[in-house]
C-alpha positions as CSV (number, residue, x, y, z in Angstrom):
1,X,55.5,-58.3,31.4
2,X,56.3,-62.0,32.3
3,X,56.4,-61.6,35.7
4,X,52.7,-60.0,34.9
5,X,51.4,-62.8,32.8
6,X,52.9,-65.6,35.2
7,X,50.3,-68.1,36.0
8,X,49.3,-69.5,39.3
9,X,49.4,-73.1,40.3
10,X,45.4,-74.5,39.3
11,X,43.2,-75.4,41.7
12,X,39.7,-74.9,42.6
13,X,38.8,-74.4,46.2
14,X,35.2,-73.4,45.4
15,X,36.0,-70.2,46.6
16,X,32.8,-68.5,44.6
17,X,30.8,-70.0,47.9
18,X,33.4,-68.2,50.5
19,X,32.6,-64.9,48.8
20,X,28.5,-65.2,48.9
21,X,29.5,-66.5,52.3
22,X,30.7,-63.3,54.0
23,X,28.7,-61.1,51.9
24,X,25.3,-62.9,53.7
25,X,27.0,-62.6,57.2
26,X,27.5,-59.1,56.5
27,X,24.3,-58.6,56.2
28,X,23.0,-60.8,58.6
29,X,24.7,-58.8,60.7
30,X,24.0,-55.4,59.8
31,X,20.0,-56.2,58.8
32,X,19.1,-58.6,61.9
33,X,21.7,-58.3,64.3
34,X,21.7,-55.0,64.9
35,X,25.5,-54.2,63.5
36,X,24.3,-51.5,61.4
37,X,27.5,-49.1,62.1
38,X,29.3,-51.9,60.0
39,X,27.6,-50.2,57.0
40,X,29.4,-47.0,58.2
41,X,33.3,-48.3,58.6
42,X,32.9,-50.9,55.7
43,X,30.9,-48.8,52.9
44,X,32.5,-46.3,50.8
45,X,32.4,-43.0,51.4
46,X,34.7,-40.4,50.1
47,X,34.7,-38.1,52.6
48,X,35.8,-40.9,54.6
49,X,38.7,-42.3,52.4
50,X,40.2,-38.5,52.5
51,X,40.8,-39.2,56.2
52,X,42.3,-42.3,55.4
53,X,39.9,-44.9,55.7
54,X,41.5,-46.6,52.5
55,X,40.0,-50.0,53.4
56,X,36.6,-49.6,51.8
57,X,38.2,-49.5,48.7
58,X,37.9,-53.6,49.3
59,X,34.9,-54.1,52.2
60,X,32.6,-51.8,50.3
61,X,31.9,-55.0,47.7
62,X,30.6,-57.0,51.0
63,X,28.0,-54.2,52.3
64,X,24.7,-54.4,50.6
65,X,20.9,-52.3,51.2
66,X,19.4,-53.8,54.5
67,X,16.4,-51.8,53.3
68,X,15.5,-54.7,51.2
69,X,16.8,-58.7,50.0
70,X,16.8,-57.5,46.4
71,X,20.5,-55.9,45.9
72,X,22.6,-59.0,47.3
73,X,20.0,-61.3,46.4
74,X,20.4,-60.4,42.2
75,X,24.3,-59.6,43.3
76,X,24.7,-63.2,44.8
77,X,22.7,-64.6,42.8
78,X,24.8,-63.8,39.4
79,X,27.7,-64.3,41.5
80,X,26.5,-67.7,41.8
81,X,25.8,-68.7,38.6
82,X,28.5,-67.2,36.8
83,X,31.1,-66.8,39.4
84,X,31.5,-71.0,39.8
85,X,32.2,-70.9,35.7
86,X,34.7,-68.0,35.8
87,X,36.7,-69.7,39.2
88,X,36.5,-73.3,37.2
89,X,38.2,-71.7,34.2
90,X,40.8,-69.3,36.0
91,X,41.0,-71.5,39.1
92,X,40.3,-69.7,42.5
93,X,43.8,-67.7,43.2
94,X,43.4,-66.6,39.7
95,X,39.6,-65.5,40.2
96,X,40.4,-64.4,43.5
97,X,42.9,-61.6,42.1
98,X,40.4,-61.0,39.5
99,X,37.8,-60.6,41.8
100,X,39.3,-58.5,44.3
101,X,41.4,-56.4,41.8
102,X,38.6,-55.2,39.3
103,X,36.0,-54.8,42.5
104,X,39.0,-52.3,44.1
105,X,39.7,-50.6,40.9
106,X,36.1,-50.1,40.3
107,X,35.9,-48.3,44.0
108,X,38.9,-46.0,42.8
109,X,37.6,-45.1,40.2
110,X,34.0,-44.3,42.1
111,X,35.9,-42.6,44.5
112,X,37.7,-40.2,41.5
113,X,34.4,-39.4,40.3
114,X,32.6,-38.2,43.4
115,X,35.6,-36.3,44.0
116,X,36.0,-34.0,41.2
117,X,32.1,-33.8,41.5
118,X,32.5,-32.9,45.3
119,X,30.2,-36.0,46.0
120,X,32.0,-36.3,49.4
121,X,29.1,-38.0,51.2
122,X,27.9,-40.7,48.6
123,X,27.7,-44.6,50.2
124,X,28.9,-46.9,48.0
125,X,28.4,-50.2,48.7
126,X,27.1,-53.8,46.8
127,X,29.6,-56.2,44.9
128,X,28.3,-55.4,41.5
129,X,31.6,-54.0,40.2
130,X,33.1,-57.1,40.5
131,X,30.5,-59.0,39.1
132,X,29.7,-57.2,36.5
133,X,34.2,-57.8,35.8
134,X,32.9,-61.6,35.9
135,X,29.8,-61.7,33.7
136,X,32.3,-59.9,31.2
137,X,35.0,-63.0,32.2
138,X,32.1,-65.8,31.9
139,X,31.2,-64.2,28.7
140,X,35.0,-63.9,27.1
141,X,35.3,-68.0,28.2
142,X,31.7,-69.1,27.4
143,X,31.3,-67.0,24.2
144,X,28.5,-69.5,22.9
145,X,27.2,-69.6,25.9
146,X,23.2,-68.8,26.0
147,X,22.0,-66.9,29.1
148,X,18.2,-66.8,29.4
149,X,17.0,-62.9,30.8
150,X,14.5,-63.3,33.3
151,X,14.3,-67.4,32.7
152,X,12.8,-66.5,29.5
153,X,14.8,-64.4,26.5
154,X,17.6,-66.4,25.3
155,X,20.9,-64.3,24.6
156,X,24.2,-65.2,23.7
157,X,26.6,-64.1,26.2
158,X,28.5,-61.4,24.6
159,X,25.1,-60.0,23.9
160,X,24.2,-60.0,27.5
161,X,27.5,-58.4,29.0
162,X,27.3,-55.5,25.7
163,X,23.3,-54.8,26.5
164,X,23.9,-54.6,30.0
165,X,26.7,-52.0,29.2
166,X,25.0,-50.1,26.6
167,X,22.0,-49.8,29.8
168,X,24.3,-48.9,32.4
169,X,26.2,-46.5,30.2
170,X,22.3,-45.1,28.9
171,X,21.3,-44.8,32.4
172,X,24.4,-43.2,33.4
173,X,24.0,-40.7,30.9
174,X,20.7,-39.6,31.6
175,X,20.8,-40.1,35.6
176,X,18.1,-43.1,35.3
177,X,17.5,-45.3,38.4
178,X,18.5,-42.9,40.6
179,X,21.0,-44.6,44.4
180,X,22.3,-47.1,41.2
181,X,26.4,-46.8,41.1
182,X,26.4,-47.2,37.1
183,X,29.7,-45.7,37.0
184,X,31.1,-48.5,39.3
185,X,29.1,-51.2,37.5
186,X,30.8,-50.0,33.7
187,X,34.1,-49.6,35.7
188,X,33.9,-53.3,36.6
189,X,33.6,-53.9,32.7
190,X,36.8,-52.0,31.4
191,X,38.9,-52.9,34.2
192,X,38.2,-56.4,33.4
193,X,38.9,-55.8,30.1
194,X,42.3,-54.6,31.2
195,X,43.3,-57.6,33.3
196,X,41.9,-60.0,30.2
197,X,44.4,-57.5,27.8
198,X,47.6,-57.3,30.7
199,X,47.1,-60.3,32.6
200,X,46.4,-63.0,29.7
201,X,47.1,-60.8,26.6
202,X,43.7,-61.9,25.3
203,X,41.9,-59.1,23.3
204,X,37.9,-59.6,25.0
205,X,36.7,-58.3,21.5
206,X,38.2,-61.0,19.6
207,X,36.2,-63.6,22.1
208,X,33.5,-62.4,22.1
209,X,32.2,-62.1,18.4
């Protein structure tokens, strides 16, 4: 457990701006540059991992539509504004791990689900695993923080990382917004629960009211 809770050495290398980095070149490349196959090796898919394409459980969170600019465009954007918070307070080897390790975990546990449901051909793909893990972060560090939905209804943190759970869990439940991973998105949640529990032994509850 000490080995577990060891800290790193601080420092913040901006590393928020990396991320965004590569996920717009991905898909620059796979939207305008005609790379499209990179959807294929870098996405998700079960059937896939069974043949041992275990990498996408870390390069789906780069892949986003090319149908449209609106999934990395809200992804990025939230990424953005509270991804720089989250990396100030951690420091960026700390968000880094956090990042990666609740994004992967959140693929996992996709992958588990469309297993046992025999889902073998799903495409996952988008970062919004691991950013819903660091709206839940921002929210535990910036308790009184106030986050204005749509530039306009002010809410308390905690009450925006709880409603957008109670929605994804809702719309899980009752298969709303249909080609939406709300499984992945509420698996970003509780795993980043876990690491705030194993990683800081800090209860998120206790933060956040």
């Amino acid at each position: 457990m000490r080995i577990m809770r060891q800290p790193f050495r601080y420092e913040n290398n901006n590393t928020v701006y990396w991320l965004i980095g590569f996920n717009v070149l991905v898909f620059v490349l796979t939207k305008f540059l005609g790379f499209r196959e990179l959807i294929y090796y870098l996405s998700m898919i079960p059937g896939m991992v069974l043949k041992g394409w275990v990498w996408t459980f870390v390069t789906y969170m780069f892949v986003h539509d090319i149908m449209g600019f609106s999934h990395i465009l809200f992804n990025m954007l939230a990424l953005f504004i509270f991804g720089i918070q989250v990396e100030r307070q951690m420091g960026s080897r700390e968000f880094l791990l956090f990042y990666f390790i609740t994004g992967a975990l959140a693929g996992v546990f996709s992958f588990a689900v469309y297993y046992f449901t025999h889902s073998y051909g799903v495409i996952l793909m988008g970062a919004s695993g691991a950013i819903f893990a660091v709206e839940l972060a921002y929210a535990v560090f910036y308790p009184d923080s106030i986050i204005y939905l749509w530039g306009i209804l002010p809410l308390r943190a905690p009450v925006m990382v709880l409603g957008f759970t109670a929605l994804e869990l809702f719309s899980s439940i009752f298969g709303l917004s249909q080609g939406v991973a709300h499984l992945t998105h509420l698996a970003g949640f509780g795993f980043a629960w876990l690491y705030f529990v194993m990683r800081f032994g800090i209860n998120p509850w206790k933060r956040l009211f």
